[in-house]
DRENDO-1510 file (C-alpha; in Angstrom, 1 decimal, always signed):
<recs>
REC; n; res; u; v; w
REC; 1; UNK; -50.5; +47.4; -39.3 .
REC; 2; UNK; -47.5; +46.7; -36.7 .
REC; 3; UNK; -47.0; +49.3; -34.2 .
REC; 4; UNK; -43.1; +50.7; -33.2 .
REC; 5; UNK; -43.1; +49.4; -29.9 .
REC; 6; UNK; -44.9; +45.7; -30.8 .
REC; 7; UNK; -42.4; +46.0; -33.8 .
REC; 8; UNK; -39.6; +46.3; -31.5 .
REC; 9; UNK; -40.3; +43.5; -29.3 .
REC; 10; UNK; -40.4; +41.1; -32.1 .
REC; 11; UNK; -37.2; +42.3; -33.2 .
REC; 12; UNK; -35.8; +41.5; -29.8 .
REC; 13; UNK; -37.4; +38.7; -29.7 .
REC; 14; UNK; -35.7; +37.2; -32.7 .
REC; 15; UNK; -32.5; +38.4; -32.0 .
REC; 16; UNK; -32.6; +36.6; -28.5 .
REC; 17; UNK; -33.9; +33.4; -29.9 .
REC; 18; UNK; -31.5; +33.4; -32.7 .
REC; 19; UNK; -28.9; +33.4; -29.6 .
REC; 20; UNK; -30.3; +31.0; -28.1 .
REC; 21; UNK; -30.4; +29.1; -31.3 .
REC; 22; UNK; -26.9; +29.6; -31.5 .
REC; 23; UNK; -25.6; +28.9; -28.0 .
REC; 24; UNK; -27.6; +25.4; -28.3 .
REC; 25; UNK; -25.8; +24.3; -31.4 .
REC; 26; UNK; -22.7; +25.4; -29.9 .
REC; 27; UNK; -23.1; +22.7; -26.9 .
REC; 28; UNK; -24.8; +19.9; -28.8 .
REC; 29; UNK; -21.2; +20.8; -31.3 .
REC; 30; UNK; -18.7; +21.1; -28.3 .
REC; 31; UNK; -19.8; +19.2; -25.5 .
REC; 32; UNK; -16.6; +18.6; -24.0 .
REC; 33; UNK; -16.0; +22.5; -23.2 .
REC; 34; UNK; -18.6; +22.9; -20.7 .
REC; 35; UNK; -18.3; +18.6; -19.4 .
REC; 36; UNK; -17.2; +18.3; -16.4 .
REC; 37; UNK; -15.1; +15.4; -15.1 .
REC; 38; UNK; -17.1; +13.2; -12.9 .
REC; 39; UNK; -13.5; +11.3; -11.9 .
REC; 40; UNK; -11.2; +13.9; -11.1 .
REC; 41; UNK; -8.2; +12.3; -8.8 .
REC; 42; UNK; -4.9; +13.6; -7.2 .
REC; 43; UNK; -1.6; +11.3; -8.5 .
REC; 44; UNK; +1.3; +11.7; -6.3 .
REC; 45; UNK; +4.4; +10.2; -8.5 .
REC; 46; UNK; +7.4; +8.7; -7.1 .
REC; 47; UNK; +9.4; +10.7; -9.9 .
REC; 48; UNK; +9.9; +14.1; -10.9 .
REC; 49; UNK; +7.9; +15.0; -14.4 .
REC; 50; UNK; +11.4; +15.6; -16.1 .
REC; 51; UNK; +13.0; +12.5; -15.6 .
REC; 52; UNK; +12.5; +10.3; -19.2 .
REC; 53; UNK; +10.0; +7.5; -18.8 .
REC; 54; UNK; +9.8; +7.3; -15.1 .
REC; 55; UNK; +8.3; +10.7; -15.0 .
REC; 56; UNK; +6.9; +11.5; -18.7 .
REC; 57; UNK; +5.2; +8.1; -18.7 .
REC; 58; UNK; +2.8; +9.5; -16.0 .
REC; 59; UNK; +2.4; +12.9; -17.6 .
REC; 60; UNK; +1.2; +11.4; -20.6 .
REC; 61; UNK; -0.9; +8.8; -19.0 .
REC; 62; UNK; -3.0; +11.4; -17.3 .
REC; 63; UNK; -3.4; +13.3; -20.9 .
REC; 64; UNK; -4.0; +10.0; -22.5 .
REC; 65; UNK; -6.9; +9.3; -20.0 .
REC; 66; UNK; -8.4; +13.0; -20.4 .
REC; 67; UNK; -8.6; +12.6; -24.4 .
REC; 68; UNK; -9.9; +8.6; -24.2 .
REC; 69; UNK; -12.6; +9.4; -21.5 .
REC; 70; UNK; -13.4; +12.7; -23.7 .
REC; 71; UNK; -12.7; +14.4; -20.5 .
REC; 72; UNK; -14.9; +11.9; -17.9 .
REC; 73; UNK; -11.6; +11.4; -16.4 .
REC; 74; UNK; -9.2; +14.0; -14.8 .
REC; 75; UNK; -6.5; +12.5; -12.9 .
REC; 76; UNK; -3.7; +15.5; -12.3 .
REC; 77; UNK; +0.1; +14.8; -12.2 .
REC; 78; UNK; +1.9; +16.0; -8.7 .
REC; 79; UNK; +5.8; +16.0; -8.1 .
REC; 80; UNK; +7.1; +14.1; -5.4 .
REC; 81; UNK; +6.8; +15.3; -2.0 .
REC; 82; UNK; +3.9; +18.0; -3.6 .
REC; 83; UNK; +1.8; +16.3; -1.4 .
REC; 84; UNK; +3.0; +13.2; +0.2 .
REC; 85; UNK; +7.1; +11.8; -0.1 .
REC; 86; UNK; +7.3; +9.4; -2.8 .
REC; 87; UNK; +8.4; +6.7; -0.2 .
REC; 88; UNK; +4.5; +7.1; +1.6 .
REC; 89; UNK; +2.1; +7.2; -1.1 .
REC; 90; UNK; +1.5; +3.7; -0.3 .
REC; 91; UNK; +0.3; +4.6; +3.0 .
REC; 92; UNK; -1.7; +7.7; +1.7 .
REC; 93; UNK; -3.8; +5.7; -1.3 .
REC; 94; UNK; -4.3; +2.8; +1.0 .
REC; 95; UNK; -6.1; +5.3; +3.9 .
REC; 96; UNK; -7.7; +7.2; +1.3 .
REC; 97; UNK; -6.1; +10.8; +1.6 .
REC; 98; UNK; -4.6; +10.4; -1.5 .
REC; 99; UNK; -6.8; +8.9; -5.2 .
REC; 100; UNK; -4.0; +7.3; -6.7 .
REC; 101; UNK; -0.2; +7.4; -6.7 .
REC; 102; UNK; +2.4; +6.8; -9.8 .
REC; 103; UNK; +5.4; +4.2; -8.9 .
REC; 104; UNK; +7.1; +1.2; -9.1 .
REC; 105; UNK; +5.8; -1.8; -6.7 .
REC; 106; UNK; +9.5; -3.1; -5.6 .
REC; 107; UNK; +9.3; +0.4; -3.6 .
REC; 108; UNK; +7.0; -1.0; -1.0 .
REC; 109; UNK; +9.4; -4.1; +0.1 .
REC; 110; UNK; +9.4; -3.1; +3.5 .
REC; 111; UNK; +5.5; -3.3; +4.2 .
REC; 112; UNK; +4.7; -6.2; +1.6 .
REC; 113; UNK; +8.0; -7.8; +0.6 .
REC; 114; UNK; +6.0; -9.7; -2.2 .
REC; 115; UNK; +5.4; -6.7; -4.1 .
REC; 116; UNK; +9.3; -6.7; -5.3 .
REC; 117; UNK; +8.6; -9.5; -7.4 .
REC; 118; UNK; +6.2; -7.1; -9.4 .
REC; 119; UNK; +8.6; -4.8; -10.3 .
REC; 120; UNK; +12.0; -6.5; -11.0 .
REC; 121; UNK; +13.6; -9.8; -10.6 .
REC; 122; UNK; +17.0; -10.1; -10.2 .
REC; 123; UNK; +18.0; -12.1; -13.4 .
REC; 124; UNK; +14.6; -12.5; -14.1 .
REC; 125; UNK; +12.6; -12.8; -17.6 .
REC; 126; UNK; +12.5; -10.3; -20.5 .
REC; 127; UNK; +10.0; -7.6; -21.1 .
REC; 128; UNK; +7.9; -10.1; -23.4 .
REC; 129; UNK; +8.0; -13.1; -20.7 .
REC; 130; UNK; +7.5; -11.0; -17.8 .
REC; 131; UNK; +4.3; -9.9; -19.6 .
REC; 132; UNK; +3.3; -13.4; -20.1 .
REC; 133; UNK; +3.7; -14.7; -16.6 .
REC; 134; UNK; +1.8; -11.6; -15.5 .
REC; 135; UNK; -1.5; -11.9; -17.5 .
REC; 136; UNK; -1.5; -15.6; -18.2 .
REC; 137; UNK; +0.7; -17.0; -15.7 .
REC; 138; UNK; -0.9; -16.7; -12.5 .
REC; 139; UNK; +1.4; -13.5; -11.7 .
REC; 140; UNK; -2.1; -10.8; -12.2 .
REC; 141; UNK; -4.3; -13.1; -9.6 .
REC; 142; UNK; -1.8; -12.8; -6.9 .
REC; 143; UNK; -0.8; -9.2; -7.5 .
REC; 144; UNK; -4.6; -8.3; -7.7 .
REC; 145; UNK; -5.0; -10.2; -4.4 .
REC; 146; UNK; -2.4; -8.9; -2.3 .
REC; 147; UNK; -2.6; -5.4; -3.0 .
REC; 148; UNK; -6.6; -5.3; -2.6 .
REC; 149; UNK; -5.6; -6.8; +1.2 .
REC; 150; UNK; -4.5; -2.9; +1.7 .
REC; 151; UNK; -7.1; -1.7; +0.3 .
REC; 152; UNK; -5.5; -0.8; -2.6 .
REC; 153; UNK; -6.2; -1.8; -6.6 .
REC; 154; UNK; -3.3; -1.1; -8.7 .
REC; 155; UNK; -3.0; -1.3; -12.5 .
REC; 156; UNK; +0.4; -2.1; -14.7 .
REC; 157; UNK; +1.3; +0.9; -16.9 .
REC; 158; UNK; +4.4; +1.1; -17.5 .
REC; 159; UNK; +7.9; -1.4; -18.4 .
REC; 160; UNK; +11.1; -0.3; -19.2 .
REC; 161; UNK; +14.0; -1.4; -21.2 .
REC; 162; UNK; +17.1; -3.2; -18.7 .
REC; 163; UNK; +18.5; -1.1; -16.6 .
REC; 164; UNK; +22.0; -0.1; -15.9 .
REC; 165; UNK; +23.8; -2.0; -13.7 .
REC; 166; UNK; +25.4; +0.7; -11.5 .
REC; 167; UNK; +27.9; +3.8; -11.3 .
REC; 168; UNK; +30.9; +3.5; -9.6 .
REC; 169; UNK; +33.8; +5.6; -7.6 .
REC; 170; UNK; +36.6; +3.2; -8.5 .
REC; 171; UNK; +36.6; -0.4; -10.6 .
REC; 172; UNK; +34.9; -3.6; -9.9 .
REC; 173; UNK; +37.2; -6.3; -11.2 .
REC; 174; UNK; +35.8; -9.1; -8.5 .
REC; 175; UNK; +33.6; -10.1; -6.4 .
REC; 176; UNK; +35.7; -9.2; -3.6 .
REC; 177; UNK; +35.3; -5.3; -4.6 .
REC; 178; UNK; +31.5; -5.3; -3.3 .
REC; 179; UNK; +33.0; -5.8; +0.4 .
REC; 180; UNK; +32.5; -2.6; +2.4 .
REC; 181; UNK; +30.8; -0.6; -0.5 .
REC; 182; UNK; +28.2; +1.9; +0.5 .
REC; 183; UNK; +25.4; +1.5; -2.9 .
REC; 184; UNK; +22.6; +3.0; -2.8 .
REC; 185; UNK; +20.4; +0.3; -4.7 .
REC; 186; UNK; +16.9; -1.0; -5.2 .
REC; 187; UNK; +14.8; -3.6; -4.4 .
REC; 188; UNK; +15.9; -7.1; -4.0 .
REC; 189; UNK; +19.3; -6.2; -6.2 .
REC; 190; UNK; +20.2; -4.6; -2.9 .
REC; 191; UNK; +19.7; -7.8; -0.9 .
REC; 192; UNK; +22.1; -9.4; -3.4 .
REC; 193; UNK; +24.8; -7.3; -3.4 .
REC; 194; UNK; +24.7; -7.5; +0.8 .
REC; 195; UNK; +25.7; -11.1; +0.4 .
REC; 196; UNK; +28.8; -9.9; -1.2 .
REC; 197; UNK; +29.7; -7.4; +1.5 .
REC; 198; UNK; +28.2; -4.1; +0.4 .
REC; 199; UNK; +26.0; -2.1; +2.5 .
REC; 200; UNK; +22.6; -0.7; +1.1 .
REC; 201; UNK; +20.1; +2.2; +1.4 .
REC; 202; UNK; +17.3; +2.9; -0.7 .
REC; 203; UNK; +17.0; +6.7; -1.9 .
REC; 204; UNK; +14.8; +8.4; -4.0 .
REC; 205; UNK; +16.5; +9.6; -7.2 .
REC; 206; UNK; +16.8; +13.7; -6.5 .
REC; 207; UNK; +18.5; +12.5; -3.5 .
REC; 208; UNK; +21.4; +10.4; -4.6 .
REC; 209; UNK; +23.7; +12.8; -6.4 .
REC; 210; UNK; +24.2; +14.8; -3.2 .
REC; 211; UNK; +24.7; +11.5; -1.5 .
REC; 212; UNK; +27.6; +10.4; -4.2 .
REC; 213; UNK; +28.8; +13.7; -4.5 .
REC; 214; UNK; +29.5; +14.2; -0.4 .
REC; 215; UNK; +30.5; +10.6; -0.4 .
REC; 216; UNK; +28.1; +9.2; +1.6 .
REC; 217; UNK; +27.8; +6.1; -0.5 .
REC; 218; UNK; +29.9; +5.0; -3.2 .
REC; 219; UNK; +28.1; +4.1; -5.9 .
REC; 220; UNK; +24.4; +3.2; -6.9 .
REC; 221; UNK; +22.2; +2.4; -9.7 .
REC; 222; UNK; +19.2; +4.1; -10.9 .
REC; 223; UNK; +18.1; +3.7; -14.4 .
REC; 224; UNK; +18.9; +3.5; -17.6 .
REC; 225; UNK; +21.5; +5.6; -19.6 .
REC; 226; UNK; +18.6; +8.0; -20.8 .
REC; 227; UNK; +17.7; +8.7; -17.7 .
REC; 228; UNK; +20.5; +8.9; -15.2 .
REC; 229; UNK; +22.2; +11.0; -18.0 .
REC; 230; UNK; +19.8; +13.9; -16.2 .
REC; 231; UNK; +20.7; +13.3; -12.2 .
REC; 232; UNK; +24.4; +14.2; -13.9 .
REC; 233; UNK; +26.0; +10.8; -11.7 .
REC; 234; UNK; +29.0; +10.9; -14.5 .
REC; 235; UNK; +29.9; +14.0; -12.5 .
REC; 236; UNK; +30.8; +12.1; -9.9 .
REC; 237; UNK; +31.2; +8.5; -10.7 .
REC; 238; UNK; +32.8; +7.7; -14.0 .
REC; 239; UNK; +32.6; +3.6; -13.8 .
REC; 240; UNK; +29.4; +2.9; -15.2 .
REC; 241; UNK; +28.4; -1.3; -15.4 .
REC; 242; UNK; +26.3; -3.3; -17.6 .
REC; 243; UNK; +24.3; -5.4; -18.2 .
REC; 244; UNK; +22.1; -5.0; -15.4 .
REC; 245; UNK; +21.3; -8.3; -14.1 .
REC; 246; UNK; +19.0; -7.3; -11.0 .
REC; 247; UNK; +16.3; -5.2; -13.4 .
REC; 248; UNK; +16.6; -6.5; -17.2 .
REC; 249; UNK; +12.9; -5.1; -17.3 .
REC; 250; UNK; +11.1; -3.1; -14.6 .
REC; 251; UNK; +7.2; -2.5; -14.3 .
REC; 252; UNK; +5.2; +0.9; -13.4 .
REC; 253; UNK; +2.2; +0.7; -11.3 .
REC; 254; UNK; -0.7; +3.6; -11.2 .
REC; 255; UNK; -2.1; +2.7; -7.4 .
REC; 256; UNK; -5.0; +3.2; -6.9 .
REC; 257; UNK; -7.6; +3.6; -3.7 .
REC; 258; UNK; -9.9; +0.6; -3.7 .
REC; 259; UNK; -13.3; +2.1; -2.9 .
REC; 260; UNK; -12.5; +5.1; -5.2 .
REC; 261; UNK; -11.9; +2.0; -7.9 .
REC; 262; UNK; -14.9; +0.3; -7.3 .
REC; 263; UNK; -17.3; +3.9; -7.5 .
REC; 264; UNK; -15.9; +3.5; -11.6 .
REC; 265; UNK; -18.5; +2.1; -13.9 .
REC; 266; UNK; -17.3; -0.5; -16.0 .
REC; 267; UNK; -16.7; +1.9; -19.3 .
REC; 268; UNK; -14.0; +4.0; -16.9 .
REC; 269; UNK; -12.4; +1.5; -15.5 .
REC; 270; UNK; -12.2; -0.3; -19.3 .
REC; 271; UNK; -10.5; +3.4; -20.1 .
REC; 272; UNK; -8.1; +2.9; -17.4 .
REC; 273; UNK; -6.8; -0.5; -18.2 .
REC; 274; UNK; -6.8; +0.1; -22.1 .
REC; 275; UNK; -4.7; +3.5; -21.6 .
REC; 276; UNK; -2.5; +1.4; -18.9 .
REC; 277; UNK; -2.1; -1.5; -21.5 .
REC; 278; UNK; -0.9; +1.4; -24.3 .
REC; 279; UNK; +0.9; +3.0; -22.1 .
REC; 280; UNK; +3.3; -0.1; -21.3 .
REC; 281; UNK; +3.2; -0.5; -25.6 .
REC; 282; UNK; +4.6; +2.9; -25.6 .
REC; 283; UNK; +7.2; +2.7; -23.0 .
REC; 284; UNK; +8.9; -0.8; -24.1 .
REC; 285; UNK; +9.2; +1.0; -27.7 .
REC; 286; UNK; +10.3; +4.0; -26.4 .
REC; 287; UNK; +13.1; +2.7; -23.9 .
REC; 288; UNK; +14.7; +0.7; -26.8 .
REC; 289; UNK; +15.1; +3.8; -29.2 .
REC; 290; UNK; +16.4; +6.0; -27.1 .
REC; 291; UNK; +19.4; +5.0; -25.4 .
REC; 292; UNK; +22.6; +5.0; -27.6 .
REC; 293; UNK; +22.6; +8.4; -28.2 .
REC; 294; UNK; +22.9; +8.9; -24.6 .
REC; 295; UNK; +25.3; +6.4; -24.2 .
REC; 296; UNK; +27.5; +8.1; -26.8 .
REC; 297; UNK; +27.5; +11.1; -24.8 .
REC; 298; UNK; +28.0; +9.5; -21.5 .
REC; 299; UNK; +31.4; +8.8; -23.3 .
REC; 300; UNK; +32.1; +12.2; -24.6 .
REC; 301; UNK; +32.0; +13.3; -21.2 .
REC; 302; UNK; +34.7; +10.9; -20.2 .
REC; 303; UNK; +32.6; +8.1; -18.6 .
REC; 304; UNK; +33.9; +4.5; -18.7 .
REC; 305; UNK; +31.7; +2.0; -19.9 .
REC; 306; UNK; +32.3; -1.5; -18.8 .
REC; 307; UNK; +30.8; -5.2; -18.8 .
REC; 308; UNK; +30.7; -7.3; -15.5 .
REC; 309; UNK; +33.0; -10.3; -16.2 .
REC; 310; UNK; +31.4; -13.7; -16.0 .
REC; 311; UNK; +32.9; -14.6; -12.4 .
REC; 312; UNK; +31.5; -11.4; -11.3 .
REC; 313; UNK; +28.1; -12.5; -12.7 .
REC; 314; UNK; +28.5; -15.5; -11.3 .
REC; 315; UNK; +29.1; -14.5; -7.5 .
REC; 316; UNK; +26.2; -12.3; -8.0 .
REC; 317; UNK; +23.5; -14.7; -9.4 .
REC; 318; UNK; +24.8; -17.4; -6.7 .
REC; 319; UNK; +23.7; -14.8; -4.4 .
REC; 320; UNK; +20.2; -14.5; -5.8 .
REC; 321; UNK; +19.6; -17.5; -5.4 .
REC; 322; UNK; +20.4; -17.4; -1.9 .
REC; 323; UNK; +18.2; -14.1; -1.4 .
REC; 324; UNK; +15.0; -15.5; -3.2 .
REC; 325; UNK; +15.3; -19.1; -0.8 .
REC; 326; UNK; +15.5; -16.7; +2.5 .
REC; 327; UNK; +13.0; -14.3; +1.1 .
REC; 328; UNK; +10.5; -17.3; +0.2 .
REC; 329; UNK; +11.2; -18.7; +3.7 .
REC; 330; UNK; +10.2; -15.2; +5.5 .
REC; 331; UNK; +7.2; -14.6; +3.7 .
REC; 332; UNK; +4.3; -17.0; +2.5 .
REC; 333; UNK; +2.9; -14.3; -0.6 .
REC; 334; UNK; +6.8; -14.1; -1.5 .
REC; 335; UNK; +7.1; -18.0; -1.8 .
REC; 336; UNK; +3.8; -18.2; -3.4 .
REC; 337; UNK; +4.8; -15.4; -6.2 .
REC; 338; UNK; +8.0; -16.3; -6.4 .
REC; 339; UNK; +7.0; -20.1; -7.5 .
REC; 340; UNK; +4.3; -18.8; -9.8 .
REC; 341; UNK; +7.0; -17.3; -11.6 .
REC; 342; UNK; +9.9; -19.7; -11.8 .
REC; 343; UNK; +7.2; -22.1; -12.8 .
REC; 344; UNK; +6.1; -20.5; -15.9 .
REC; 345; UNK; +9.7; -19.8; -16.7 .
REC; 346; UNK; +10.5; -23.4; -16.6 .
REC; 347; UNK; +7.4; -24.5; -18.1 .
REC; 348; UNK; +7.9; -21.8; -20.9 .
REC; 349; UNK; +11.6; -22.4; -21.7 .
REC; 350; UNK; +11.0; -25.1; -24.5 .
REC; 351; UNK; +8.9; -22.6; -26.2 .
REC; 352; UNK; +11.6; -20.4; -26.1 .
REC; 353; UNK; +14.4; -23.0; -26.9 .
REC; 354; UNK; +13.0; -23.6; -29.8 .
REC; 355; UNK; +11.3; -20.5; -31.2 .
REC; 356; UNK; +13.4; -17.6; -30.4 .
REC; 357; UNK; +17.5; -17.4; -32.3 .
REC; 358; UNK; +19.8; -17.5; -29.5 .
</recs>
């Protein structure tokens, strides 16, 4: 015969390893709720979180990465200027003081002028050829090697659609009407539109309305019509110019610190580049649907929409020219980019003679 108290303790003893029991099926169930990251990274971003596609692209990149790594890796969004200005992230990932860093590589011309090539070309390829050259063109190599020379490994995630050509004060009906503009522009567009008399700055997007609305420069481009729609330009500038020959497609970088790279095992760093590569699916898709309805309310509001005419076009892709045989003659990884990619566009036009409709 059991006694109470010897009764008792098996009770509690059941009860307890019942809960046990319980709590280990729990765990073996839900893993991820007590896994802990074993990447967990800062990203600075060049662009606030509320801007379309500049800034939701790397919102969802870092949810994309938690959910394909089942939660191995964490790498949390930042505004810019949260913890480094978005014009010295490149400085900050390279040193180390800062994992990785969400931009476009055209915003690091003045440290590695080659870099603009990566991001736009001023009447350069499409979204689809630009790809091409870049993975089986020669374009990755070169990219891979110059930015590894700063200690720095950086991964494409991101294209969008063309971009805008500019917003404008008053008319441009000739060349002539660049001479003494103040634009704020980006990348090597802005070299181009110096040859024609305008003067450039380069600011980061919260800071241009101010600058058109004080009149401090008289006009600029940006983005596309879904996103400069939010900075609220047509406020201030209600000339708005298409198409926009200096970015007809524009590539996102995540930058990333070399050493903290090379501590991923080769299953993370798969993660990375396969969310990257989706990422860049998702945003060429995404740029295309959404921009006439934002066009049709840029003209509700009363902004003009206009075409550059052909001499215009001209003038401006004369200048180019000019620009890319100075910019090749200042810098050896400029020439050597820049040939890498006018010689898979040459080599590839037949192809696209005679496949694509014209």
């Amino acid at each position: 015969m059991i006694n109470a108290k010897f009764k008792s303790f098996l009770l509690g003893a059941a009860l307890t390893t019942g809960l046990a029991a319980c709590g280990e099926t729990t765990v073996e169930q839900n893993p991820e709720k007590i896994r802990k990251a074993t990447v967990q990274w800062k990203m600075s971003s060049a662009y606030n979180s509320t801007l379309p596609q500049l800034g939701s692209l790397a919102i969802r990149l870092s949810k994309q990465l938690e959910t394909v790594s089942g939660g191995d890796i964490e790498i949390s969004f930042y505004e810019p200027k949260a913890l480094v200005p978005p014009l010295e992230a490149f400085e900050a990932v390279a040193m180390g003081s800062l994992e990785a860093a969400w931009s476009t590589p055209g915003y690091w011309a003045g440290k590695v002028p080659a870099l603009q090539l990566y991001s736009a070309v001023p009447f350069g390829m499409k979204s689809d050829q630009y790809l091409a050259w870049f993975y089986f063109g020669g374009g990755k190599e070169l990219f891979d090697e110059i930015y590894h020379r700063y200690n720095v490994h950086s991964v494409m995630c991101g294209m969008i659609a063309p971009e805008a050509s500019g917003w404008f004060q008053k008319e441009i009906t000739s060349p002539e009407d660049f001479n003494g503009l103040k634009i704020r522009f980006f990348g090597l567009g802005g070299k181009v539109v110096e040859k024609l008399g305008a003067s450039t700055q380069l600011l980061a997007g919260g800071d241009i309305f101010p600058a058109l609305e004080l009149g401090a420069i008289d006009g600029t481009e940006f983005a596309m019509p879904a996103i400069d729609i939010n900075l609220g330009f047509y406020q201030v500038a209600k000339h708005y110019y298409f198409p926009g020959w200096h970015q007809q497609s524009t590539f996102f970088d995540l930058m990333i610190n070399l050493d903290e790279w090379n501590k991923l095992n080769n299953t993370q760093k798969a993660q990375i580049e396969a969310v990257c590569g989706d990422s860049i699916r998702y945003s060429i898709a995404e740029g295309d649907s959404i921009q006439s309805d934002a066009i049709a309310t840029l003209k509700e509001k009363g902004v003009n929409i206009h075409t550059w005419s052909p001499d215009v076009l001209e003038a401006l892709r004369a200048a180019w020219l000019e620009v890319a045989e100075e910019q090749s003659a200042l810098d050896p990884d400029f020439k050597r980019v820049y040939d890498s990619f006018v010689a898979f566009r040459e080599k590839n036009a037949e192809w696209r003679d005679l496949g694509y409709l014209k």
